[in-house]
C-alpha positions as CSV (number, residue, x, y, z in Angstrom):
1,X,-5.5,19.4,-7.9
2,X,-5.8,22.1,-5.6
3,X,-7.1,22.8,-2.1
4,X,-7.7,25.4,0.5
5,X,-7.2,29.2,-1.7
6,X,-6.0,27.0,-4.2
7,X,-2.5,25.2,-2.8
8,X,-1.5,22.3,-4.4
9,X,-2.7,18.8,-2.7
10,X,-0.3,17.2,-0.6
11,X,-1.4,13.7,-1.4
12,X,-1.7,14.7,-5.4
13,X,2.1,15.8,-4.8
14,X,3.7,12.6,-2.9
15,X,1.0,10.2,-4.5
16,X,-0.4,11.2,-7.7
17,X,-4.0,10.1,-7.7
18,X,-4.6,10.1,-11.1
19,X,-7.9,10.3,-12.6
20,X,-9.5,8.9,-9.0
21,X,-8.2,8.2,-5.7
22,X,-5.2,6.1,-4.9
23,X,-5.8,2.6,-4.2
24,X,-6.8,1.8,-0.8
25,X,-7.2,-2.1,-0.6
26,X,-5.3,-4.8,-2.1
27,X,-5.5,-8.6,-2.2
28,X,-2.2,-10.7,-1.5
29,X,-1.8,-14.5,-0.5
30,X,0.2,-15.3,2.9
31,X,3.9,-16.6,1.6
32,X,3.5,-19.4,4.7
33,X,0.0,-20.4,4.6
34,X,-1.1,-19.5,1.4
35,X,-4.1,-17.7,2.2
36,X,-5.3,-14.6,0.7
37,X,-6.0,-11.9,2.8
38,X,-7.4,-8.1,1.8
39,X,-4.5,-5.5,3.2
40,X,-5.8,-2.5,3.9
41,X,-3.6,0.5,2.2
42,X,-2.8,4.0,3.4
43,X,-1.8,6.5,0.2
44,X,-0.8,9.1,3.0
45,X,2.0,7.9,4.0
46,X,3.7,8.1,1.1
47,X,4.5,6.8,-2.2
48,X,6.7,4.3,-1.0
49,X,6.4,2.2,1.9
50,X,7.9,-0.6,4.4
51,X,6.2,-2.8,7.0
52,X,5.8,-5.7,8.9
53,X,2.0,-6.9,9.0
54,X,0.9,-9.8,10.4
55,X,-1.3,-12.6,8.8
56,X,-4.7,-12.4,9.7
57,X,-5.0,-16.2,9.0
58,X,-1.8,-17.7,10.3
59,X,-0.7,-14.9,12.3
60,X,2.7,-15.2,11.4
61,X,4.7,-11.6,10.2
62,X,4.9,-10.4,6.6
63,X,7.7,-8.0,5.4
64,X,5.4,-6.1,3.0
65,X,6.5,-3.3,0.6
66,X,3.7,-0.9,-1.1
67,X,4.9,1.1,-3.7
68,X,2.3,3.8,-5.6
69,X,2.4,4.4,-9.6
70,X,1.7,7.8,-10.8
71,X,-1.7,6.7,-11.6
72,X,-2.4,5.7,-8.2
73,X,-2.5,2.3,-8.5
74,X,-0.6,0.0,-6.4
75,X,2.2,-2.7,-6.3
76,X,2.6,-4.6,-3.3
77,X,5.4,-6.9,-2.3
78,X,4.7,-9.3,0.5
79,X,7.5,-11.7,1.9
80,X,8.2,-14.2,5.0
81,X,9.5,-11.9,7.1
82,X,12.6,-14.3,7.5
83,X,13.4,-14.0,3.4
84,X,13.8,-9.9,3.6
């Protein structure tokens, strides 16, 4: 994928987008309240990544990891933040 006079994509480099655009969203239940709550994903900042997010339910903090496949899609990991 190119842009501007035909230079390679950033993003396309660091997180291969595949046929689409990297996944944006991605459902994961709470590890203390068990809720399931929609995170909301950023493919710019690489194709790995390392957070602490908070519950939007319980409030209390995740340790979550997002790691992108060549195809753009998305694993995430999301722990008690006392377990990392």
């Amino acid at each position: 994928m190119t842009g501007n006079g035909g230079a390679p994509n950033p993003l396309e480099r660091d997180v291969p987008l595949g046929n689409g655009v990297a996944q944006q969203t991605a459902q994961a239940m709470c590890p203390y309240c068990w809720e399931w709550a929609l995170l909301r994903l950023d493919p710019g900042s690489g194709p790995s990544q390392r957070y602490v997010e908070d519950c939007p339910v319980c409030c209390r903090p995740w340790d979550v990891t997002i790691t992108y496949g060549g195809d753009g899609s998305v694993m995430v990991d999301l722990r008690a933040e006392d377990e990392s």
